[in-house]
Each structure stands twice: as structure tokens, then as C-alpha cells.
gemmi code that builds the backbone of each chain (N, CA, C; Angstrom):
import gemmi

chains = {
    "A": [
        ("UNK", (22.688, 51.418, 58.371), (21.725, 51.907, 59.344), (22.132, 53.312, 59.792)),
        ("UNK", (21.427, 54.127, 59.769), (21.477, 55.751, 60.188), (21.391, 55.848, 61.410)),
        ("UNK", (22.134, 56.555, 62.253), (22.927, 56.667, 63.847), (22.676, 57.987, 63.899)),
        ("UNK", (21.433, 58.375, 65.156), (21.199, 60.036, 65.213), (21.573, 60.096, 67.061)),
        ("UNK", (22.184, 61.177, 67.698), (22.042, 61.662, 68.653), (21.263, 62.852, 69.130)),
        ("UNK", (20.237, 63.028, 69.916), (20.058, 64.366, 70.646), (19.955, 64.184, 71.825)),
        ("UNK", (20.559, 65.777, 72.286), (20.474, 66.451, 73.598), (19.511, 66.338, 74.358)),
        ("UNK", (18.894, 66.282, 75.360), (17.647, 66.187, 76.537), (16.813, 67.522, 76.289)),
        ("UNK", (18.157, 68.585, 76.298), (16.821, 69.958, 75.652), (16.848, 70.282, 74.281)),
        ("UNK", (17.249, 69.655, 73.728), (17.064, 69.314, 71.867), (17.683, 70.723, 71.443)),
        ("UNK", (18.751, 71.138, 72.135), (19.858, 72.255, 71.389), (20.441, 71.390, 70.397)),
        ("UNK", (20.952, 70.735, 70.272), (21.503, 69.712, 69.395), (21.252, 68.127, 68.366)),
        ("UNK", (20.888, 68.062, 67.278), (20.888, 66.826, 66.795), (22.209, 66.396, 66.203)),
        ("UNK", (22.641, 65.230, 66.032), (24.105, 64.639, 65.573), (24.008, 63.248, 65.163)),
        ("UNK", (24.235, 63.282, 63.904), (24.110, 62.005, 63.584), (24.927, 61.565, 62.097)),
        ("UNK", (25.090, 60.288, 61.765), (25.491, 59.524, 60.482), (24.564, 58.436, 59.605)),
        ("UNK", (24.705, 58.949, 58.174), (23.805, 58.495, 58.122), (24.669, 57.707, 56.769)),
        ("UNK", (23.949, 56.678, 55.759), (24.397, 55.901, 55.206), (24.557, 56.591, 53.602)),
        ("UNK", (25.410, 57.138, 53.010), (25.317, 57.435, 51.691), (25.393, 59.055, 51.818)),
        ("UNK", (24.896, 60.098, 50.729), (25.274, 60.879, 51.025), (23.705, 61.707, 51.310)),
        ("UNK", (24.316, 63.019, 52.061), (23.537, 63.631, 52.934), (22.317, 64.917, 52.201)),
        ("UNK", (21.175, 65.228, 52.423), (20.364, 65.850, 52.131), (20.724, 67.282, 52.415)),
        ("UNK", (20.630, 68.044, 51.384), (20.713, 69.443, 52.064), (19.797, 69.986, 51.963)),
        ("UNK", (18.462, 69.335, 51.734), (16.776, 70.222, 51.927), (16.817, 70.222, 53.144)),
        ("UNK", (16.209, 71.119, 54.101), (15.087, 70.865, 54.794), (15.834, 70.967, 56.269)),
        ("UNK", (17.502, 71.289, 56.027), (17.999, 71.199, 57.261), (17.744, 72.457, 58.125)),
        ("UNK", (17.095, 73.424, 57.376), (17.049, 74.870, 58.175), (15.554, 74.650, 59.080)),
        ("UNK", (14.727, 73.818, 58.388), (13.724, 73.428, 59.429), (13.719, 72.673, 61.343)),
        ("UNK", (14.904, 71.753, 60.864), (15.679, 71.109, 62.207), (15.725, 72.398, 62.883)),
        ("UNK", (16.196, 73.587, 62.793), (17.059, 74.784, 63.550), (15.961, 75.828, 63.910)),
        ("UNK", (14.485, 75.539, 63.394), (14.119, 76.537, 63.547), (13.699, 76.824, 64.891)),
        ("UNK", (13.581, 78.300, 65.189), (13.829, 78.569, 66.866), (12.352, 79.953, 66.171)),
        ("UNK", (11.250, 80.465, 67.126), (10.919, 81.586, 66.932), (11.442, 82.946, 67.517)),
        ("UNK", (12.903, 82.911, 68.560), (13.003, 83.291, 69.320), (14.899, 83.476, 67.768)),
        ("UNK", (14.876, 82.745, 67.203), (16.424, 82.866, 66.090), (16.052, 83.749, 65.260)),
        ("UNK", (17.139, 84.649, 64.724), (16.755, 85.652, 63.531), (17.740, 85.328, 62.450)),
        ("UNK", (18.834, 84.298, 63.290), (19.522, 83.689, 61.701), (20.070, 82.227, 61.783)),
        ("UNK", (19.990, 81.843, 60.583), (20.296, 80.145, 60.143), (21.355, 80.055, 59.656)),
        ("UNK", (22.720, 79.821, 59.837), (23.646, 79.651, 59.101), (23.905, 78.160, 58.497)),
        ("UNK", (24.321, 77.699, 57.313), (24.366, 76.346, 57.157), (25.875, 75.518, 56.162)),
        ("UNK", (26.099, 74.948, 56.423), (27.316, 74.620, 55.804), (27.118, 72.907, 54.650)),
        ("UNK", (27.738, 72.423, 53.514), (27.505, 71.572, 52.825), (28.634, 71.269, 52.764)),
        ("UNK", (29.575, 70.061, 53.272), (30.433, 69.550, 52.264), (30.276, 68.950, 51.891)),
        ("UNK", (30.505, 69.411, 50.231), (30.439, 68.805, 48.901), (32.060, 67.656, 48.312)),
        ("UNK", (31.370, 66.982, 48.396), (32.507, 66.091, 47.382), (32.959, 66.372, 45.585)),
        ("UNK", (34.555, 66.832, 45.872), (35.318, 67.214, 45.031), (35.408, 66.765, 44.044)),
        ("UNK", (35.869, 67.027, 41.968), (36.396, 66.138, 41.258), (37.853, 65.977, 41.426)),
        ("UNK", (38.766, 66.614, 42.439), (40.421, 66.838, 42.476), (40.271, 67.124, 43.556)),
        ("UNK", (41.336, 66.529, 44.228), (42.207, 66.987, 44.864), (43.901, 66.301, 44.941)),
        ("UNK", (44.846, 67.183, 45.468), (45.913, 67.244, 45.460), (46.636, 66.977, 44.453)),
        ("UNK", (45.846, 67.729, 43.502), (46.297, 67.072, 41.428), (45.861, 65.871, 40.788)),
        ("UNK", (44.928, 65.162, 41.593), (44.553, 63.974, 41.287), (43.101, 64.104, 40.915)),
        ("UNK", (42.330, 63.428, 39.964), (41.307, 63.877, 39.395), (40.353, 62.999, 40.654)),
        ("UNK", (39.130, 62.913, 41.065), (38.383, 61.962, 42.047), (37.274, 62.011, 41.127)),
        ("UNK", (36.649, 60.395, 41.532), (34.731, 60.661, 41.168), (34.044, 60.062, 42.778)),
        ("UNK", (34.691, 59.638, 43.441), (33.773, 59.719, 44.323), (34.350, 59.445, 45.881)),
        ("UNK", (34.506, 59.788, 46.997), (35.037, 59.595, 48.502), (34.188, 58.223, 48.845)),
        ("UNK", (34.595, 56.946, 49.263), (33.878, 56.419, 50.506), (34.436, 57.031, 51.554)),
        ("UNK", (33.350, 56.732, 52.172), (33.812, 57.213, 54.140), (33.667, 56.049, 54.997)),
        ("UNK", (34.670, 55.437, 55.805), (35.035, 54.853, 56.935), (34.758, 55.766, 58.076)),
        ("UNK", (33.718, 54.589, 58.967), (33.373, 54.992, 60.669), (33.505, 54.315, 61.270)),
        ("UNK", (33.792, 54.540, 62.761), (33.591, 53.906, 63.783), (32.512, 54.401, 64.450)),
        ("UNK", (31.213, 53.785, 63.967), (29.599, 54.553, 64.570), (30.236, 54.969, 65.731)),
        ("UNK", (29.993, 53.951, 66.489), (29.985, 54.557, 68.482), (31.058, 55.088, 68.620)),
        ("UNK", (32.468, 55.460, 68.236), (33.019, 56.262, 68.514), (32.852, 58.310, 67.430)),
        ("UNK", (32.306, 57.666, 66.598), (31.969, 59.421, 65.962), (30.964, 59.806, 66.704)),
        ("UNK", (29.685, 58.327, 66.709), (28.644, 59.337, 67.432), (28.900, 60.136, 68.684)),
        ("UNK", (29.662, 59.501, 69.641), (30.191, 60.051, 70.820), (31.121, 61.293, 70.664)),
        ("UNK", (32.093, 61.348, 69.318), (32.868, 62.270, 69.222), (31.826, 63.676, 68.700)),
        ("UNK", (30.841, 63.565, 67.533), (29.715, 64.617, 67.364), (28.722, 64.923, 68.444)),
        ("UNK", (28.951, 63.868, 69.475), (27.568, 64.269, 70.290), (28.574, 65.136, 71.220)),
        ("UNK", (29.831, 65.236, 71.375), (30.930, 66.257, 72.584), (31.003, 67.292, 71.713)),
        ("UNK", (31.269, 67.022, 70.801), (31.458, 68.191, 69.600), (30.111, 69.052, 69.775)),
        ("UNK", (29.393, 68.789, 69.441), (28.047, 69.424, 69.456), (27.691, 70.331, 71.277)),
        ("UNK", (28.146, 69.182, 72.070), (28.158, 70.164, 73.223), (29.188, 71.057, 73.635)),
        ("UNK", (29.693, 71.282, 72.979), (31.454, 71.810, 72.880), (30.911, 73.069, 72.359)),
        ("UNK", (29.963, 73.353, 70.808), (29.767, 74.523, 70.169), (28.808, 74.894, 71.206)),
        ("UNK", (27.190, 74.203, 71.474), (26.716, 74.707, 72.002), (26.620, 75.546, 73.480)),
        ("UNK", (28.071, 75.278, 73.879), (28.609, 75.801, 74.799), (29.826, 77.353, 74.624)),
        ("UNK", (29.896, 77.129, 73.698), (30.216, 78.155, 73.325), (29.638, 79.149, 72.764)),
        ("UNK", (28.326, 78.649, 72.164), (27.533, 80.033, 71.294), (26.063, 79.437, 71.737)),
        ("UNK", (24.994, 80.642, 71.918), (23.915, 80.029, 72.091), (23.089, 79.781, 70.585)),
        ("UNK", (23.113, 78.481, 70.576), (22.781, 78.109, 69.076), (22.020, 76.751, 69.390)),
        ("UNK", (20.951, 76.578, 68.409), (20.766, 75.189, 67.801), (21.566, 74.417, 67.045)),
        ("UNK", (22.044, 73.147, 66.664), (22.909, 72.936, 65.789), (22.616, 71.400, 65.699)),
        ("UNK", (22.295, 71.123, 63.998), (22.168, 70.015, 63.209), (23.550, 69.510, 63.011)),
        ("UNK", (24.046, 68.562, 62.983), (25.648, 67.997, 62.106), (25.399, 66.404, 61.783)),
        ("UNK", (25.716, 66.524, 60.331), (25.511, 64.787, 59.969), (26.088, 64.675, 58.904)),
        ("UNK", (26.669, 63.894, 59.101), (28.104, 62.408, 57.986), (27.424, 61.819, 57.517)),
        ("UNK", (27.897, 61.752, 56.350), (27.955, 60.281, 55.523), (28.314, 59.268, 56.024)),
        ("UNK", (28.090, 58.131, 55.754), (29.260, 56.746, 56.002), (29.078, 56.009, 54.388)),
        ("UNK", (30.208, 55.440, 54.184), (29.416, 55.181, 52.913), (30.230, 55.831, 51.460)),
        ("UNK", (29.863, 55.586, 50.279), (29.992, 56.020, 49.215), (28.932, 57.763, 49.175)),
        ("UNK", (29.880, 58.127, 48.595), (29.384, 59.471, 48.262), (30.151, 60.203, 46.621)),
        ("UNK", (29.344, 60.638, 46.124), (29.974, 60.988, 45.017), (29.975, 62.300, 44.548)),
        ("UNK", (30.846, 62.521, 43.505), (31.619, 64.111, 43.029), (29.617, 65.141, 43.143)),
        ("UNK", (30.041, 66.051, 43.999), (28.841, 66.975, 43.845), (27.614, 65.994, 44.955)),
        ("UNK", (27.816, 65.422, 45.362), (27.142, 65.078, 46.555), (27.979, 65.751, 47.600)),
        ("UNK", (26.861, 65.651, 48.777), (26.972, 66.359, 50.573), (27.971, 65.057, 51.599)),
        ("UNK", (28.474, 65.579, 51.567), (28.895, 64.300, 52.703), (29.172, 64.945, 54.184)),
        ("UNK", (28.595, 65.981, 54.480), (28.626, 66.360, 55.558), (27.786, 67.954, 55.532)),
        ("UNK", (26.718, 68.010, 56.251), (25.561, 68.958, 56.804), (25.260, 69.499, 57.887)),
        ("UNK", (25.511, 70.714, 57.543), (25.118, 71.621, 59.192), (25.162, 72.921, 59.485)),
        ("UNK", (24.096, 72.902, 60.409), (23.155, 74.020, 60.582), (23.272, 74.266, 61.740)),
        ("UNK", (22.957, 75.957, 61.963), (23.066, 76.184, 63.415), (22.105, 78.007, 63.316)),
        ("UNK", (21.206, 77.663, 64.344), (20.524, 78.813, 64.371), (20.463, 80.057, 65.893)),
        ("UNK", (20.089, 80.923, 65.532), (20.605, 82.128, 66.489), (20.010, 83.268, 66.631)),
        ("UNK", (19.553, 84.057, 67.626), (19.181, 84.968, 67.598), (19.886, 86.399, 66.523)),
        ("UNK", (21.215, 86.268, 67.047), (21.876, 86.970, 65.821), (22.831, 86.582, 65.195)),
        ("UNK", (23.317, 86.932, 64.187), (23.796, 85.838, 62.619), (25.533, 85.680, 62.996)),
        ("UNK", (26.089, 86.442, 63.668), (27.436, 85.973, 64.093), (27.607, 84.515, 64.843)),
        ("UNK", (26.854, 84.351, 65.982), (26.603, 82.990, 66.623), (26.444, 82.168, 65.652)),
        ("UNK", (25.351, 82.143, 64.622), (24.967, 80.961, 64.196), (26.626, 81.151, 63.027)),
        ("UNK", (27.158, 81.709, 62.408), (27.692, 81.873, 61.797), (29.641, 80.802, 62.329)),
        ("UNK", (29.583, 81.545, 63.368), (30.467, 80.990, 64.063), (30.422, 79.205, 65.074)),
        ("UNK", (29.097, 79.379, 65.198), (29.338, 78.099, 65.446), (29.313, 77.120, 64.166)),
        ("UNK", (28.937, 77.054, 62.653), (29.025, 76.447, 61.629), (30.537, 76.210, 62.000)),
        ("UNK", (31.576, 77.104, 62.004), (32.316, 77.520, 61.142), (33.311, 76.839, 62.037)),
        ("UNK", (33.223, 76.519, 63.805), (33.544, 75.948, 64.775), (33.532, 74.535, 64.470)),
        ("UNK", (32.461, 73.914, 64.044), (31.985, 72.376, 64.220), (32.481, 71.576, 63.169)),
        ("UNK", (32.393, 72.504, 61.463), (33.083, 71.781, 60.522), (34.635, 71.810, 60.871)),
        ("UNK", (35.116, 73.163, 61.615), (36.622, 73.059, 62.159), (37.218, 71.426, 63.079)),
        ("UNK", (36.253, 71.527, 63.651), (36.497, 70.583, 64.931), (36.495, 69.170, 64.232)),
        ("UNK", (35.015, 68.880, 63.451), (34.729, 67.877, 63.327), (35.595, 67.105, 62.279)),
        ("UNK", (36.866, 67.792, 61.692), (37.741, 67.130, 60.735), (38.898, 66.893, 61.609)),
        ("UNK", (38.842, 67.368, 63.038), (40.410, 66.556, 63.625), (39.708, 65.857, 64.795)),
        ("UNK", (38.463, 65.959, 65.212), (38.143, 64.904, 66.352), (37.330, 64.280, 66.167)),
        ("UNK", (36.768, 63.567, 64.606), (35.727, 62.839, 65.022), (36.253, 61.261, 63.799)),
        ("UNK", (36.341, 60.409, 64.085), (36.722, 58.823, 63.763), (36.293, 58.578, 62.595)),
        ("UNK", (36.068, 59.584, 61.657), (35.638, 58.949, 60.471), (37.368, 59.481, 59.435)),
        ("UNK", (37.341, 58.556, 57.957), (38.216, 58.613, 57.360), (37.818, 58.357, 55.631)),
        ("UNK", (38.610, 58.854, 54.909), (38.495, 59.174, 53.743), (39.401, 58.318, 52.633)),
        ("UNK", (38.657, 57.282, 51.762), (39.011, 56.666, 50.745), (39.059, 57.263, 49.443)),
        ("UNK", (39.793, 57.939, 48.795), (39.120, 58.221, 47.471), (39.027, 57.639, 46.219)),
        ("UNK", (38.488, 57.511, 45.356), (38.337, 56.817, 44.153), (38.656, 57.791, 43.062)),
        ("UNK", (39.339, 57.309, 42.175), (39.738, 57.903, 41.025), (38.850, 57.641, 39.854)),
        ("UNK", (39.495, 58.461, 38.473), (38.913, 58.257, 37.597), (38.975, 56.690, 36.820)),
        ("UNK", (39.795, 56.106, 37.002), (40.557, 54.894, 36.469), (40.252, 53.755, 37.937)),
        ("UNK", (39.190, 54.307, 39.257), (39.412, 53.568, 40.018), (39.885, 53.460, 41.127)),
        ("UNK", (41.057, 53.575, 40.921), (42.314, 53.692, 41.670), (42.131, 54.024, 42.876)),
        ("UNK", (42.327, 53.890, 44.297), (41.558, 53.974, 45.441), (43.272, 54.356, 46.537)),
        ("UNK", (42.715, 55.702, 47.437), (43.731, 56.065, 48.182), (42.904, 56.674, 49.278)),
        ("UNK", (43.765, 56.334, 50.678), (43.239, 56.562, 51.476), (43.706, 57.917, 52.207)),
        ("UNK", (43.053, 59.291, 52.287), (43.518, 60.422, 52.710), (44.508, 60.521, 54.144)),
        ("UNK", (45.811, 61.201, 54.448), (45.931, 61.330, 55.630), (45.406, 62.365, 56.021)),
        ("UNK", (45.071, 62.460, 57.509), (44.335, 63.037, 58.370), (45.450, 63.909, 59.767)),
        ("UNK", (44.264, 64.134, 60.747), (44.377, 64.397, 62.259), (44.776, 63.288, 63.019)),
        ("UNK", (46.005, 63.171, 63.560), (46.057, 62.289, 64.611), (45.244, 62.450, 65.985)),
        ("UNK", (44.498, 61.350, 66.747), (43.839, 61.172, 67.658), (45.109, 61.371, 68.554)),
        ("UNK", (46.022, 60.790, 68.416), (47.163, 60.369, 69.385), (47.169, 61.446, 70.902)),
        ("UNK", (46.980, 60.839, 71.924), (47.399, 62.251, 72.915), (49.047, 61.667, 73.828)),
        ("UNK", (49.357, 61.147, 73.784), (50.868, 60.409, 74.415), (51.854, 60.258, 73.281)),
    ],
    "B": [
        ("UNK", (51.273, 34.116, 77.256), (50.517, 35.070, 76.113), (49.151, 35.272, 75.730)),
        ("UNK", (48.692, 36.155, 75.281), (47.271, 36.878, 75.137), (46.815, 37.032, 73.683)),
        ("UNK", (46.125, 36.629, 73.138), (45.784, 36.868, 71.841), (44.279, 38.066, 71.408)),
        ("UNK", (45.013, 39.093, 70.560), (44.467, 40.418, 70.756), (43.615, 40.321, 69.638)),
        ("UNK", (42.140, 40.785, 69.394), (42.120, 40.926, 68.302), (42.182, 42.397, 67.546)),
        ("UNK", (42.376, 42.982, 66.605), (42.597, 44.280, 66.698), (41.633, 44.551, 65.346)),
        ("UNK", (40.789, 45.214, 64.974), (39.832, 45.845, 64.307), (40.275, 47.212, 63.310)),
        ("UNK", (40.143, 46.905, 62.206), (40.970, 47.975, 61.420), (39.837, 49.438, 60.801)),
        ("UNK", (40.480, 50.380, 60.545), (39.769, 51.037, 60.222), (40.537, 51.979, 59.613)),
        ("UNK", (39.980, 52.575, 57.988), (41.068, 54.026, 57.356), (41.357, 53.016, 56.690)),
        ("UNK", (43.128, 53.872, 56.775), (43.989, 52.924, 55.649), (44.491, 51.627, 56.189)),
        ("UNK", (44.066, 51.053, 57.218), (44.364, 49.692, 58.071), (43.273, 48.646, 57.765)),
        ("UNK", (42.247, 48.930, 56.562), (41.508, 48.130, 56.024), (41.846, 47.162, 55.308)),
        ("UNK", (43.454, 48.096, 54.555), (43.933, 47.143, 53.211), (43.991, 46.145, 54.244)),
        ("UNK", (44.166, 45.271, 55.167), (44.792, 44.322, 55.832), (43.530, 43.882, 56.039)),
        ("UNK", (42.571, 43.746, 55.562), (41.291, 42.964, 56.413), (40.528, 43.751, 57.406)),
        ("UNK", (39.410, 43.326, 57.779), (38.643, 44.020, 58.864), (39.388, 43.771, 60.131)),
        ("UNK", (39.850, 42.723, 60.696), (40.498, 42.763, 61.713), (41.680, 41.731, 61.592)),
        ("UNK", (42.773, 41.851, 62.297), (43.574, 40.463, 62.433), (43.869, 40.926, 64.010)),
        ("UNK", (44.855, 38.962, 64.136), (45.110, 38.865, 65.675), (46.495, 38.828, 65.803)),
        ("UNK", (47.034, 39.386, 67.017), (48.104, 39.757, 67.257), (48.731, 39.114, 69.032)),
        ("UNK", (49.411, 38.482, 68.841), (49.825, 37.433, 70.313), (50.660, 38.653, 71.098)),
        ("UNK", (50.240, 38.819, 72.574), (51.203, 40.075, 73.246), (51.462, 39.359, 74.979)),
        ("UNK", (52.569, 39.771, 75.701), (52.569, 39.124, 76.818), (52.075, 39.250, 77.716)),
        ("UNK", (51.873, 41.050, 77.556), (50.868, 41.645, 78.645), (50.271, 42.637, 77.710)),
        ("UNK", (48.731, 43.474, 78.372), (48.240, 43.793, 77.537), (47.812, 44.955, 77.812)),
        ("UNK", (49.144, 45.802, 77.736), (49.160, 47.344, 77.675), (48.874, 47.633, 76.291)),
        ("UNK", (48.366, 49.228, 75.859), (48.528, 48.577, 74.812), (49.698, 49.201, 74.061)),
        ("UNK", (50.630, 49.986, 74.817), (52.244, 49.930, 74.041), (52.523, 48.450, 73.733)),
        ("UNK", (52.119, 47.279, 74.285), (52.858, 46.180, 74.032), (51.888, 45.935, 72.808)),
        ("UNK", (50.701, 46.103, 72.885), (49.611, 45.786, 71.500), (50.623, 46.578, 70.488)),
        ("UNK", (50.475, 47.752, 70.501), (51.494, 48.438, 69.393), (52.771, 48.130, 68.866)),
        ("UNK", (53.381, 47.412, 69.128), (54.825, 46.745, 69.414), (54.244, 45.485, 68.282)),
        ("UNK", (53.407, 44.657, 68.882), (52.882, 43.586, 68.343), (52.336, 44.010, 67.056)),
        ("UNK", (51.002, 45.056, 66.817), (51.100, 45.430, 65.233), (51.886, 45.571, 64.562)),
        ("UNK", (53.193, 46.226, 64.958), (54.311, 46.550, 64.227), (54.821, 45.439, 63.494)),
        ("UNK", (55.050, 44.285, 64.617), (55.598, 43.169, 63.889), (54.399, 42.490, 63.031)),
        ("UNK", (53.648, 43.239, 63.239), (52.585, 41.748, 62.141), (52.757, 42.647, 60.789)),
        ("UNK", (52.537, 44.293, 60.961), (53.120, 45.175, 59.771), (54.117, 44.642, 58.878)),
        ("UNK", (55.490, 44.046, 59.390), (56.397, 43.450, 59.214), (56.191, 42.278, 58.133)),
        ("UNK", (55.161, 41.542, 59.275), (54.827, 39.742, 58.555), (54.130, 39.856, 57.201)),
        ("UNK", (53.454, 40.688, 57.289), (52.395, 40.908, 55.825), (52.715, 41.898, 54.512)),
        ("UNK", (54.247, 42.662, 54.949), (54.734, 42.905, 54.240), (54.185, 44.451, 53.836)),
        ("UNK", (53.404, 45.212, 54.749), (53.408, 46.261, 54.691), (53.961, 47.144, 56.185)),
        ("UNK", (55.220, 47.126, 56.217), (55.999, 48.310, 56.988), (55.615, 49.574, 56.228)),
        ("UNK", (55.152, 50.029, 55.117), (54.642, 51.124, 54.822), (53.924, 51.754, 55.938)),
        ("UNK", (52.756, 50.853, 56.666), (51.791, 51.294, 57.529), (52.345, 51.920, 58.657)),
        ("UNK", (53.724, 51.719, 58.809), (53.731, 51.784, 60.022), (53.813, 53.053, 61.060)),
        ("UNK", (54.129, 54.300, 59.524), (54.479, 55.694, 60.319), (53.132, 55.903, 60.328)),
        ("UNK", (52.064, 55.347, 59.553), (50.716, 55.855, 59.677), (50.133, 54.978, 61.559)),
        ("UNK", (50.809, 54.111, 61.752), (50.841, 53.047, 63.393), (51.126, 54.232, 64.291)),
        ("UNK", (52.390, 55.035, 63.914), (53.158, 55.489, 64.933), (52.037, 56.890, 65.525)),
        ("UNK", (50.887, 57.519, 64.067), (50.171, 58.390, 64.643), (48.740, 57.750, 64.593)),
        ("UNK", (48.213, 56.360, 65.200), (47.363, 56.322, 65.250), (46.607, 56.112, 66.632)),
        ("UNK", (45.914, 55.945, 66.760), (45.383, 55.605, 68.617), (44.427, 54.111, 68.414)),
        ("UNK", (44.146, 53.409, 69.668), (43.916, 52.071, 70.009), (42.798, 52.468, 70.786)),
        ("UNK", (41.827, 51.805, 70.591), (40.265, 52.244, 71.345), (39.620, 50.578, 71.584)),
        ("UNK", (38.873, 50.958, 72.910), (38.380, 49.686, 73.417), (37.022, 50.001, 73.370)),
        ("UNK", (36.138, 49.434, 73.313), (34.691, 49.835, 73.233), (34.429, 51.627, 72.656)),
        ("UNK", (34.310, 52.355, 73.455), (34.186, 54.000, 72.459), (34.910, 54.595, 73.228)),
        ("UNK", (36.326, 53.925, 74.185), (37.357, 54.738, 74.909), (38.060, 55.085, 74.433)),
        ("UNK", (38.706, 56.243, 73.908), (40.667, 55.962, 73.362), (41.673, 55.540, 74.720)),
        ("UNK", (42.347, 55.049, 73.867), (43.238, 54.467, 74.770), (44.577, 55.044, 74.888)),
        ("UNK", (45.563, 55.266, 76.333), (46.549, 56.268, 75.438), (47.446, 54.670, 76.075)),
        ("UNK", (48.803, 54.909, 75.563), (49.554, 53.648, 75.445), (50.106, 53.069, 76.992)),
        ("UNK", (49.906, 53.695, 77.966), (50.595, 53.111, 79.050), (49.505, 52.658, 79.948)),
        ("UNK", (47.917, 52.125, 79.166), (46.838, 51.851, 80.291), (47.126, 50.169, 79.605)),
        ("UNK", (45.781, 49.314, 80.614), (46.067, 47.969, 79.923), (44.583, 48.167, 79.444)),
        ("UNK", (44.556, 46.726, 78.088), (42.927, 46.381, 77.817), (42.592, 45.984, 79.018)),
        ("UNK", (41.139, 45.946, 79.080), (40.188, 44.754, 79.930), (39.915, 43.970, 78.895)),
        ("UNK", (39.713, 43.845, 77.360), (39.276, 42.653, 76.887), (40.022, 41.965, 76.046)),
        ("UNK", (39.717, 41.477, 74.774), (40.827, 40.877, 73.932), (40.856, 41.543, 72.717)),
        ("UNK", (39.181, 42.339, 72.720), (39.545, 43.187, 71.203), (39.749, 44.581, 71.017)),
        ("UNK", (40.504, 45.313, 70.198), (40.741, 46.585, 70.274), (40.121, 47.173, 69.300)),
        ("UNK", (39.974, 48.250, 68.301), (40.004, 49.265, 67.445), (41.606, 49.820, 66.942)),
        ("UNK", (42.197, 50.070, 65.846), (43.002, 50.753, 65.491), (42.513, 51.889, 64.643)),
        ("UNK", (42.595, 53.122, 64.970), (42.567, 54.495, 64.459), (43.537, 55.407, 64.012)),
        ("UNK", (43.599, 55.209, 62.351), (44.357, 56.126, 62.241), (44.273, 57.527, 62.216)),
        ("UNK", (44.964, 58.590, 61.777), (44.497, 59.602, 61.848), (43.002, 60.195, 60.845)),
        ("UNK", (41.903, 60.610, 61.311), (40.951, 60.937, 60.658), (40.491, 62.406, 59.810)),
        ("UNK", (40.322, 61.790, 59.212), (39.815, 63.229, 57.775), (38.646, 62.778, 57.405)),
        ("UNK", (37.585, 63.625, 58.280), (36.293, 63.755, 57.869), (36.038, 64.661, 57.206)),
        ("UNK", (34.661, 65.522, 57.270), (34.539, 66.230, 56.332), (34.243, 65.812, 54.705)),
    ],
}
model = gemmi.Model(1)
for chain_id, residues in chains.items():
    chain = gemmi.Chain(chain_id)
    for i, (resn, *xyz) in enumerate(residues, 1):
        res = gemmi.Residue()
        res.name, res.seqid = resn, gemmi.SeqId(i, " ")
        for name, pos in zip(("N", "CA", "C"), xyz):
            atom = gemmi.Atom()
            atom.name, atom.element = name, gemmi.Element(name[0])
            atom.pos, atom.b_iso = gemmi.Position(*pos), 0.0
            res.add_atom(atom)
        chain.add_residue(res)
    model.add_chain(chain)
structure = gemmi.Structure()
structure.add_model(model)
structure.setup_entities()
């Protein structure tokens, strides 16, 4: 089931969705008549990493805790830059050359939108509850280390 | 004693979606104490430096180690790599 958040004044949508993510159509979410630029970001799922060949990432969530962690996240950028801003996960299987993570952010001028992309994919790999299985060519299944949550 | 249930998530899957863990009181340094030893029972102490950086969440709270639960079930989080 696909898990979306927005804001009350719709600066922000945030959400997860099941499998991997669309990259049509996200510059439409952002559009502002008042923005003169769209910046947008795709992560794409790898065939390698760390010398190891991959065909495809599942992703592990904790819905109500990412959604809560993207919906702070999201007010976190938009507080910092005046921007619109799309962000949405996979959960789920995703495979080599699929999106597993999308986002957009629009702006009157192209540094904002630029910088807040560049903010949210930063953020959203050490504060938000999702985690990374990978699958090999042969199978073989390993689970990535990460960002500790830990604050004590 | 209190019987916890604790909810896995990441690399704390290999172990099942959740198992239960008996604690005397229910901080959850003492929950953590108690995973450790079940780490122990099932024969993966591997997990455990991945235990030492993970956090314990109750409904969509994190939890830091010197509060108590209010209920019986937790979340275990290890460290996350999204993206």
C-alpha cells in the first residue's frame, strides 16, 4: 500500500510507495507559476557496489516512522529554501536501473531548487528508517550498513 | 518479569519479524541487555555491534535508552541506508 504525506499549504508532498518509483511527471507535482526552476534528482539502482556485482536492492520500512521522518525532512528543506518539494521511496523490490528514490523541488531561482534536492537526498540517507538488502548475481542477499539513529 | 515483544527490521530480519524477550523492568537499556542475550541464544552475536548502533522505537517515537516502554512491543532499528 502507497503512504503519501502533505503539508496544509501543499509546499511539500512525501511519500512511499510499493516497488520502484516513476520518474515521469514529477516536475508537474512542483509546478509553481511564480518558479523559474525545477531541479530533480533519481536514485537509480546500481549493478555493483563495493566490488560486488548486484541485480536488484529490496528496501525495508518502517511506514509510520519514515513517513514521519520525510514529512520533518521535508519541513526541514522547506524551511530552509523557499521551494516546493516532491520526495518518494520505494519499499519493496527494486531493480538494477530502476528509481528507488524521487525528487523534485521547484523555485523561483535555480540555486534554491538546486540546493534543496541536494539537502533532502543528503538528509534522507541518515534520518529516515528505511534499509537496504541487496541481491546478487548468484542471489546471494546482504544487508547494507548504514546511519545510526542512535542519539545516547 | 515483563515479556517484550520486539519487531525487527534491516539486518534484524534474518531472526524473524519479531521475537520476545523476558526483562525485569522496562527501560529500554534493560530491553537492550535482553536482545543481547537472545543474540547469544540463537547464535548470532554477529548482530550485536550492529545492536550496539541501533535505536528502539515505540509506536513512531525513538527511544533513547534511559526512558521506560509504556507497552510490551518495541521496534528495533538498525542503522539506515536509504536512498
Amino acid at each position: 500500500m502507497d503512504l503519501f504525506a502533505r503539508n496544509e499549504g501543499e509546499r511539500y508532498l512525501c511519500g512511499l510507495i510499493d516497488g520502484p518509483c516513476q520518474t515521469t511527471g514529477l516536475d508537474d507535482l512542483v509546478q509553481d507559476p511564480a518558479h523559474g526552476a525545477i531541479a530533480q534528482f533519481f536514485g537509480v539502482v546500481r549493478n555493483h557496489n563495493e566490488g560486488l556485482s548486484a541485480t536488484a536492492v529490496d528496501y525495508d520500512v518502517h511506514p509510520e516512522l519514515a513517513l514521519k521522518a520525510l514529512s520533518e525532512l521535508c519541513l526541514d528543506v522547506c524551511a530552509d529554501y523557499p521551494v516546493k518539494l516532491v520526495m518518494i521511496h520505494s519499499r519493496g523490490l527494486v531493480r538494477v536501473g530502476e528509481a528507488s528514490v524521487v525528487i523534485a523541488a521547484s523555485s523561483a531561482h535555480r540555486k534554491d531548487a538546486l540546493g534543496a534536492v541536494t539537502d533532502a537526498i543528503d538528509q534522507l540517507k541518515i534520518r529516515v528508517p528505511i534499509w537496504k538488502k541487496e541481491i546478487g548475481l548468484d542471489d546471494e542477499q546482504r544487508w547494507l550498513d548504514g546511519h545510526s539513529l542512535r542519539k545516547d | 518479569m515483563t515479556a517484550i515483544t520486539v519487531h525487527c527490521l534491516g539486518a534484524f530480519r534474518d531472526l524473524g519479524d519479531h521475537f520476545t524477550v523476558e526483562v525485569d523492568d522496562v527501560s529500554v537499556s534493560c530491553i537492550r541487555e535482553a536482545v543481547s542475550r537472545h543474540l547469544v541464544g540463537v547464535n548470532r552475536s554477529d548482530l550485536d555491534a550492529v545492536l550496539k548502533r541501533s535505536v528502539f522505537a515505540e509506536g513512531d517515537e525513538l527511544l533513547k535508552d534511559h526512558v521506560t516502554v509504556s507497552g510490551n512491543e518495541v521496534s528495533l532499528l538498525p542503522p539506515v541506508a536509504g536512498g
